[in-house]
C-alpha positions in Angstrom: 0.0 0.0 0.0 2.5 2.8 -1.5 2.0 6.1 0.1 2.9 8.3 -3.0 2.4 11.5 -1.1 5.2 10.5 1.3 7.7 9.6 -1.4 7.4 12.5 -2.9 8.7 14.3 0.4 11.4 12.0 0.6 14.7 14.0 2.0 12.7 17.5 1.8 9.8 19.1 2.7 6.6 19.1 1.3 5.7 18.9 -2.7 8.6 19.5 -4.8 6.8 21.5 -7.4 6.0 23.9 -4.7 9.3 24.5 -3.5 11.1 28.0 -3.9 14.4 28.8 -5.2 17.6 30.9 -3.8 17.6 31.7 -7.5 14.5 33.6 -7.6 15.6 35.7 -4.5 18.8 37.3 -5.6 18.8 39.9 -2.6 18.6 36.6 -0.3 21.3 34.7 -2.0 23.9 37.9 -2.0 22.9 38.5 1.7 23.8 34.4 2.6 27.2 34.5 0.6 27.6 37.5 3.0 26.8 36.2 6.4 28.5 32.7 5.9 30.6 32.6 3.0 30.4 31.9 -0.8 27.4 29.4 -0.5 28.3 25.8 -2.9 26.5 24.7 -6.0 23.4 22.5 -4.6 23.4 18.7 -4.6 20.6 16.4 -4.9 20.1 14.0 -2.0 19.8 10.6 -2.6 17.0 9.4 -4.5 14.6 7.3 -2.8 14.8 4.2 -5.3 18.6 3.8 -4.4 18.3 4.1 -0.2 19.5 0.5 0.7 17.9 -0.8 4.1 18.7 -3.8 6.4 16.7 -7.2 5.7 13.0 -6.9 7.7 13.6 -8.1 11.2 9.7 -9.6 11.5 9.7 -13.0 11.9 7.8 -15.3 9.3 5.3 -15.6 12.6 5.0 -12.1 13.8 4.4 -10.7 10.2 1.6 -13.3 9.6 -0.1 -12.2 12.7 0.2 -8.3 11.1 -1.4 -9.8 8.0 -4.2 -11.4 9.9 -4.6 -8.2 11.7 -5.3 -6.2 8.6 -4.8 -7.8 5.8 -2.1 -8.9 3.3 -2.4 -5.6 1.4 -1.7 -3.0 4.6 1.1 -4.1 5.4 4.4 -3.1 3.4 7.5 -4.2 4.0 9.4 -2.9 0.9 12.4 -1.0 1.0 10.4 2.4 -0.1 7.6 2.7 2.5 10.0 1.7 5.2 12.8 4.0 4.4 9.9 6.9 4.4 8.3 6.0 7.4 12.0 5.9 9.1 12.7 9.5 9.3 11.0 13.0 10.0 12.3 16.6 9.3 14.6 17.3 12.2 18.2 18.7 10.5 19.1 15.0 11.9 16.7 13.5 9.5 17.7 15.2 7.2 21.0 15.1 7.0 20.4 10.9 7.0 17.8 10.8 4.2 20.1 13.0 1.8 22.6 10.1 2.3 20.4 7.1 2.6 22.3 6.0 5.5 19.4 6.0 8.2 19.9 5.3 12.0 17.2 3.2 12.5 14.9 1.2 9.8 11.1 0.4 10.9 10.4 -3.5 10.0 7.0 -2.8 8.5 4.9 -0.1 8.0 1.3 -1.2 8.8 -1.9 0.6 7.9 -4.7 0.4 9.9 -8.3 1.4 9.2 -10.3 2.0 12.4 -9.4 2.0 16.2 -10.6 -1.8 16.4 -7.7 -2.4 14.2 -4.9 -0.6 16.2 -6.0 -2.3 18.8 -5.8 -5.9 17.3 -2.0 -4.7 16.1 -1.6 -3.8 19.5 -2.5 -6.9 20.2 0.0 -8.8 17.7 2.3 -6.6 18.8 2.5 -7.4 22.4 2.6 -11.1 21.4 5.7 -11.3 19.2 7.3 -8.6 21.1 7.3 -5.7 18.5 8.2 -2.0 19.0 5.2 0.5 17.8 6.0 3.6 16.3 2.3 6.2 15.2 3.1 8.0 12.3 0.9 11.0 10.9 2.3 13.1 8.6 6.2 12.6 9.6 6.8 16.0 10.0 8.4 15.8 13.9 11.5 17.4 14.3 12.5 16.0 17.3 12.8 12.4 16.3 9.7 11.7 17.7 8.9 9.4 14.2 12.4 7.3 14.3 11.5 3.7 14.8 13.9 2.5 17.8 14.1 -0.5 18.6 15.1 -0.5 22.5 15.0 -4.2 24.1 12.4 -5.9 21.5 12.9 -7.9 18.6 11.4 -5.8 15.9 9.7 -2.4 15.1 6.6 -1.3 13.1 5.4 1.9 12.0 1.5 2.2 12.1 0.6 4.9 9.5 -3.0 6.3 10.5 -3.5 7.9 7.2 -7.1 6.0 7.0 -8.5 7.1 10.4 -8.9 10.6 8.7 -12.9 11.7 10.0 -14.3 14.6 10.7 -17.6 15.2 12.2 -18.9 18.8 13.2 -21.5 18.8 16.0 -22.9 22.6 15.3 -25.0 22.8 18.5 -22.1 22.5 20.5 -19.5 23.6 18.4 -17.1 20.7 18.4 -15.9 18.4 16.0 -14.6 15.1 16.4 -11.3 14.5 14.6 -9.6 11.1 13.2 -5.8 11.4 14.0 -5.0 10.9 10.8 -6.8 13.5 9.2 -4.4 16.1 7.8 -5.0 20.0 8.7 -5.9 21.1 5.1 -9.0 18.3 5.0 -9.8 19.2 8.5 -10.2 22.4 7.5 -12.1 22.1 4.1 -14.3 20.0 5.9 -15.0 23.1 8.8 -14.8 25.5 6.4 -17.9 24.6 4.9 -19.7 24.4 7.3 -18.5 27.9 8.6 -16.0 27.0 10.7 -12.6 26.7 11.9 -10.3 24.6 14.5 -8.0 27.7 14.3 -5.1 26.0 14.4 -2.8 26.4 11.9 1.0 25.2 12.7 4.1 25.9 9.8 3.5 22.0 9.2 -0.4 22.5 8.5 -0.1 21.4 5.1 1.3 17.6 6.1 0.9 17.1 9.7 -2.1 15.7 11.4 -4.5 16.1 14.4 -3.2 13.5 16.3 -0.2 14.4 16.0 -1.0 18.1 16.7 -2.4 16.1 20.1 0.6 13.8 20.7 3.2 16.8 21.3 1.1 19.4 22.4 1.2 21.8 19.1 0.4 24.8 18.7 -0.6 27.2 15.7 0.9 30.3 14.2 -2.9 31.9 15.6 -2.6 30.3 19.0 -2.7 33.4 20.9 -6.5 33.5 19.7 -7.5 30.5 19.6 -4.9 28.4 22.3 -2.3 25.6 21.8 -4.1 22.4 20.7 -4.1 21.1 24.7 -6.5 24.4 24.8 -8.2 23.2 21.7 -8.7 19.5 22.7 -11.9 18.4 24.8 -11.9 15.2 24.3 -9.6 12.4 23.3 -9.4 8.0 22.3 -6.6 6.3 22.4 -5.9 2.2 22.1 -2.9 2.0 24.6 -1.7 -2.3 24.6 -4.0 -2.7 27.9 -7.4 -1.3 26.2 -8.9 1.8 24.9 -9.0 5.2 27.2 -11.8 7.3 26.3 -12.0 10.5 27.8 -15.4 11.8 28.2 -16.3 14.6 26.3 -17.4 17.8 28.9 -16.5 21.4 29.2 -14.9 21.0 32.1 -14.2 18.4 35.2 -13.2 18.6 38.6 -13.0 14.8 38.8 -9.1 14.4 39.7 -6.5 15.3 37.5 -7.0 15.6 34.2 -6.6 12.5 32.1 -6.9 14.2 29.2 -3.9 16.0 29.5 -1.9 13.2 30.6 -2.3 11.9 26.8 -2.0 15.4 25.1 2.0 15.2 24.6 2.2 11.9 25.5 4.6 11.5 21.9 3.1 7.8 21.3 4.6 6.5 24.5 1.6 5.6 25.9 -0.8 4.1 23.0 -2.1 5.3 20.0 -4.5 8.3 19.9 -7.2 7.2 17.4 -9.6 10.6 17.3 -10.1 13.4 19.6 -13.4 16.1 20.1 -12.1 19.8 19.2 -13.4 22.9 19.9 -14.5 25.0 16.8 -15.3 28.4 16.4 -17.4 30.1 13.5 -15.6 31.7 11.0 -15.0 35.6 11.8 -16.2 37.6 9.8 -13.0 40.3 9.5 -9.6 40.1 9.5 -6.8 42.5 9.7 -3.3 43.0 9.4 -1.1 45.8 10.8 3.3 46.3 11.2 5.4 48.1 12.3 9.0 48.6 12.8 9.9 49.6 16.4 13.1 51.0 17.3 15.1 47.9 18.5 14.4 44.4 20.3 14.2 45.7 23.7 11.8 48.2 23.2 9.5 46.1 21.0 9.4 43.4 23.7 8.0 45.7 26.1 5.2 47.1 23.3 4.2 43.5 22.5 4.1 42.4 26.5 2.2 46.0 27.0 -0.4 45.4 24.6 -1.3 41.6 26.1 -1.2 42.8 29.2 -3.8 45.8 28.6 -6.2 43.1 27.0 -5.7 43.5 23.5 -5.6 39.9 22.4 -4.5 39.7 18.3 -4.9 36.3 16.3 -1.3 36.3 15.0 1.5 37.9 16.6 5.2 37.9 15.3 7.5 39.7 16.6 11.1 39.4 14.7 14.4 40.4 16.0 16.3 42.8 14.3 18.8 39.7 12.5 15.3 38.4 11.4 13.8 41.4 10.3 17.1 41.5 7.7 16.4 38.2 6.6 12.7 38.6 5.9 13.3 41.4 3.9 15.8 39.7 1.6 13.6 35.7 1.6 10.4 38.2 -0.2 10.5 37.3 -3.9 11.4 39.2 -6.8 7.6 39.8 -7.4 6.2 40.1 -3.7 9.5 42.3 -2.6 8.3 43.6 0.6 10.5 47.0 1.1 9.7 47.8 -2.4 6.5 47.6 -1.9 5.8 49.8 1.3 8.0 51.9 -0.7 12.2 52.5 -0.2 12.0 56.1 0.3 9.1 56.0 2.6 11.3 53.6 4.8 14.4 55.6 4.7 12.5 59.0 5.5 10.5 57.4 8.6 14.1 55.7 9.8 15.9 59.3 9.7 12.9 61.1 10.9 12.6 58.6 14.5 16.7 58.8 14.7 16.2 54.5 14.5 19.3 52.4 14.0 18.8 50.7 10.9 20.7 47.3 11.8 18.3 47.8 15.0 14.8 47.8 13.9 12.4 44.8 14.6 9.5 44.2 12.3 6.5 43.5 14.6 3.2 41.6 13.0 -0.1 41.8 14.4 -3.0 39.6 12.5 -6.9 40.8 14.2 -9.9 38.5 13.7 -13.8 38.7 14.7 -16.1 41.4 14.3 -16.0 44.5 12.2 -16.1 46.3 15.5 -14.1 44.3 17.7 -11.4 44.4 14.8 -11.6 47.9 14.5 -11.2 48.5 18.3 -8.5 46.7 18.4 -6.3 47.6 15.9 -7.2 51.0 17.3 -5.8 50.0 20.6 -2.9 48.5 19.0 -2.0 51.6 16.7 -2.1 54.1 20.2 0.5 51.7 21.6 2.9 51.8 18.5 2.2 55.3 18.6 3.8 55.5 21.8 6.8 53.7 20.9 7.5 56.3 18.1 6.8 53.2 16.2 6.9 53.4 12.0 3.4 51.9 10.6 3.8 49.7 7.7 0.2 48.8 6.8 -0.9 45.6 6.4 1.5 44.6 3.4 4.0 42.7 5.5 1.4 40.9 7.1 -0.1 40.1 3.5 3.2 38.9 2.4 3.7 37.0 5.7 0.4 34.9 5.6 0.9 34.4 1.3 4.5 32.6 2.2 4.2 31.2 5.9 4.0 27.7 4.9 6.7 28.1 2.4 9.9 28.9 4.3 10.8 25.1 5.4 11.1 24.3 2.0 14.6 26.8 2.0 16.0 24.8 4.4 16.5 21.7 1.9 18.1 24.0 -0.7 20.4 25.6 2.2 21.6 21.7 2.7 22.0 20.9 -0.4 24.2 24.1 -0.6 26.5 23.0 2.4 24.5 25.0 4.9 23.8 23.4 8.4 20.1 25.1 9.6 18.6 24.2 11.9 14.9 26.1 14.3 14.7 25.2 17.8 12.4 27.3 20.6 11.8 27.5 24.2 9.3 29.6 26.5 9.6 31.4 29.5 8.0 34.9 31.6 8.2 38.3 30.2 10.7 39.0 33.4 13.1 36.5 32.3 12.7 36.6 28.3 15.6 39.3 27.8 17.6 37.2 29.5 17.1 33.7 28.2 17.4 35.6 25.2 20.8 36.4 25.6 21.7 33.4 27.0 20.5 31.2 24.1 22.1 33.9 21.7 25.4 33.6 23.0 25.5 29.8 23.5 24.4 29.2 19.6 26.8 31.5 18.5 29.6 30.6 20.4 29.1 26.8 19.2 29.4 27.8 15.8 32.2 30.2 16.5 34.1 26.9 17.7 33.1 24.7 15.0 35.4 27.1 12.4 32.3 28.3 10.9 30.8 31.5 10.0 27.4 31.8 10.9 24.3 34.0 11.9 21.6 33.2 14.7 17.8 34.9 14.2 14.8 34.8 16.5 11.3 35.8 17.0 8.5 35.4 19.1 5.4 34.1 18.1 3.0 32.6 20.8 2.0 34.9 23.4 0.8 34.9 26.5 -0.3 37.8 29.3 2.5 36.5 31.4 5.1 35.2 29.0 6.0 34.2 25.6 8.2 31.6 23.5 11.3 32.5 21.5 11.9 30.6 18.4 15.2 30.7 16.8 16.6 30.0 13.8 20.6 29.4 13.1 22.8 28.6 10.1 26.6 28.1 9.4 28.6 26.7 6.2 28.7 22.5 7.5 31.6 21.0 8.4 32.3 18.4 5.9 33.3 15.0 7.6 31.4 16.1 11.1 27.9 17.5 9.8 26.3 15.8 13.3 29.0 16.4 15.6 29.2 20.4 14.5 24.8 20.1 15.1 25.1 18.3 18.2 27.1 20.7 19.9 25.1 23.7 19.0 21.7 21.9 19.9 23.8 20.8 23.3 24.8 24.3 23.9 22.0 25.6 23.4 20.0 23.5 25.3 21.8 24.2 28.4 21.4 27.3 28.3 17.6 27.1 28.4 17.8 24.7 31.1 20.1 27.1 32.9 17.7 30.2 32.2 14.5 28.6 33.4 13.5 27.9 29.5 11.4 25.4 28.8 12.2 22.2 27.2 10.0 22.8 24.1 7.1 25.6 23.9 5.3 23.4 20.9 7.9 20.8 19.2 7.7 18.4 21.3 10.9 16.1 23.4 11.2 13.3 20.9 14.8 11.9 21.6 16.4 15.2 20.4 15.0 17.2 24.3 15.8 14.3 26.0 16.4 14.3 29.4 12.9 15.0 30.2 14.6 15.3 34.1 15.8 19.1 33.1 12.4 19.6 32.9 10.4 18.3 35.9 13.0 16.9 37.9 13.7 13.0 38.6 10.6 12.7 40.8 8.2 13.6 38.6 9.9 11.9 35.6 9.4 9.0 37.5 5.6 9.7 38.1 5.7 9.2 34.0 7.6 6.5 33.5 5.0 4.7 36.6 1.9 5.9 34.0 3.9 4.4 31.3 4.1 0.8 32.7 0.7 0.6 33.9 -0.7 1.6 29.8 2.3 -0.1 28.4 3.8 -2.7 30.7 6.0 -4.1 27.4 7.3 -0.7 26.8 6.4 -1.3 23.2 4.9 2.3 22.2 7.8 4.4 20.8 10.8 3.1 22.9 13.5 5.9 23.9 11.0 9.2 23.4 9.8 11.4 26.2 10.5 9.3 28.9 
């Protein structure tokens, strides 16, 4: 049962024929050679067709009770489907799949239909002693997808591509949700109907709801309409002891919450079949405003300001001045973005506030609901700018931001294929600390790359915010060390990682731990850890579901 779709992602990101070029963005290209060096000629990664894989570890036994199971014709073990299903889109992924020389090598891909049959897998599973890996759309980039082994004889990947549902209850305004089903269909399906989950992650386009649930997503509108744990109500999942069902309320005071025991569970503890959402009706306005403010600092403090006065915008993007550079050299040739709001409009406004041009932070605000309520509070929003002495942009960048936000992964695979190591990872913390953790994070990235021997350039912004904190995703890039591509990544991610640990970060605002955040310890401590590891063994007493994640 070939998956085309996922072959034709195979060592990049998304559709091929949708995937920009460095040669279309001259400015972007000039400004790379730059910042790291003269960038090489790309090179192709390794076609899928030539990726050798280890023989199938299933025994004749254990892959006639998969067949029984489902049947002869969901389960694949050809070379293809389980080279595809081995890897996700962490730099570590990706760096393997461009090579074709993969870490680990799932057995079997299986495909399942319904929860009755994820729980008879289970079942097979448990008897021939076979590591289960959930796959959705295999865009974690954590690890969270790679089929490790750990003590059993075998591991399978079950793709839930069929358990794809959705059903919209309009009275209460939920909708329940196959994990499987991808965010575009989930939203087509809403859509006409009138409304909307509201979540919309940079993976929308390949990544699924239960895998939104698994590591706790969230959306690039989350400060609307909340991270997916916000979103959820209601959740199954087959675990190899039985089926959890959650019940479906508003709300419970009946102990802690089960619920959000499974949201971010990562597959460790079963396999979440479906899940009840909340929905909202489609607003019937939306707005974009920008602005440059004067320098990070001061457009930190306009962004907490306005959250803290109430003014709650859907989309909120807040780029540091490194960032703001590198936006305004990715816009195309024909979507230019300075051009557009006009180069002598810029350089006037620049002079007349006495701002530092290598200083300024583009800050995006996206407004949804009513004509009033959007009015108000882009209202609200320009009186605050105005304060800051702020530059108003319009709405342009934010109609250039929301044409090409689910575009930018796709530079990343040309980057590599030009010798560039890139790489995002993001933490969360309070407004008190941010600066700080800031800097922190800053230095230890750059410093790592400084003692690699490469040239490179670190960028951030925030994008998820709350009334008492926010989360700080960066973005870094360096010429690769030939000969050492994982060693040169491992020590920035290792730097980098302490220093969030050290700055009361948190592990991961919305990735997820995978292996890649691992130890979970820096997090909660050992107690607690071991408060997961005791829910883990009374759901999964085999430790079959996704050995080595999480916990």
């Amino acid at each position: 049962m070939i998956r085309n779709d996922r072959i034709s992602e195979w060592a990049a990101w998304g559709r091929p024929e949708d995937a920009p070029s460095l040669a279309d963005r001259p400015a972007l290209l000039a400004y790379l050679d730059e910042e790291l060096g003269k960038l090489d000629p790309p090179v192709p990664p390794l076609d899928l067709e030539l990726v050798k894989v280890p023989a199938s570890r299933l025994s004749p036994a254990a892959r006639q009770a998969l067949v029984d199971a489902v049947g002869g014709n969901r389960v694949d073990d050809s070379t293809s489907e389980r080279a595809a299903h081995s890897v996700g889109k962490s730099y570590r992924d990706m760096l393997a799949a461009c090579t074709g020389r993969l870490a680990c090598v799932t057995d079997a891909v299986v495909y399942p239909r319904d929860e009755a049959d994820v729980s008879v897998l289970l079942t097979a599973a448990s008897d021939h002693d076979l590591a289960v890996v959930p796959f959705g759309g295999g865009t974690s980039v954590v690890g969270g997808v790679e089929p490790r082994c750990g003590k059993h004889q075998a591991a399978i990947t079950l793709d839930l591509m069929d358990l794809n549902g959705v059903e919209l209850d309009t009275t209460s305004q939920l909708a329940e949700i196959g994990a499987g089903a991808f965010g575009p269909d989930i939203e087509r399906g809403l859509t006409a109907q009138g409304y909307t989950l509201g979540h919309f992650p940079q993976s929308f386009e390949f990544s699924t709801f239960g895998g939104w649930v698994a590591t706790r997503g969230a959306g690039q509108q989350s400060t609307a309409y909340g991270k997916i744990e916000e979103i959820v109500q209601a959740v199954r999942i087959a675990t190899p002891r039985g089926v959890i069902a959650t019940r479906c309320v508003p709300a419970s005071a009946a102990g802690p919450s089960v619920l959000q025991q499974i949201v971010g569970s990562e597959g460790t503890l079963g396999v979440i079949t479906s899940g009840t959402a909340r929905v909202r009706s489609l607003p019937g306005c939306r707005r974009f405003r920008a602005w440059f403010l004067p320098d990070w600092s001061g457009a930190v403090s306009f962004v907490r300001d306005l959250l803290q006065a109430g003014v709650r915008p859907t989309v909120v993007r807040l780029s540091d001045s490194e960032e703001t550079r590198w936006l305004l050299k990715t816009a195309s040739q024909t979507g230019g973005l300075i051009r557009r709001i006009g180069k002598a409009y810029i350089r006037h406004a620049l002079r007349a506030r006495r701002f530092d041009p290598d200083q300024i932070c583009l800050c995006l605000l996206g407004f949804e609901g009513t004509d009033d309520g959007v009015r108000l509070a882009c209202r609200s929003a320009a009186q605050a700018a105005g304060e800051c002495q702020a530059i108003g942009l319009g709405s342009t960048p934010g109609r250039s931001w929301e044409r090409d936000r689910f575009t930018l992964p796709y530079l990343r695979d040309e980057l590599m294929a030009r010798g560039v190591m890139v790489d995002t990872l993001e933490t969360a913390t309070t407004w008190r600390n941010l600066e700080h953790l800031d800097r922190a994070v800053r230095g230890a990235i750059t410093a790592a790359i400084q003692a690699s021997g490469s040239r490179g350039t670190v960028m951030a912004h925030v994008s998820h915010v709350y009334a008492t904190g926010a989360s700080l995703y960066y973005t870094f890039l360096a010429r690769r060390q030939a000969g050492s591509e994982l060693d040169q990544w491992q020590a920035v991610k290792t730097a980098a990682t302490q220093a969030i640990v050290d700055s009361d970060g948190t592990l991961s605002h919305h990735h997820g731990i995978g292996y890649e955040h691992l130890p979970l310890t820096a997090e909660h401590g050992p107690l607690a850890v071991e408060g997961l590891r005791g829910l883990k063994a009374a759901l999964d007493p085999d430790g079959l579901m996704n050995p080595e994640k999480l916990v």
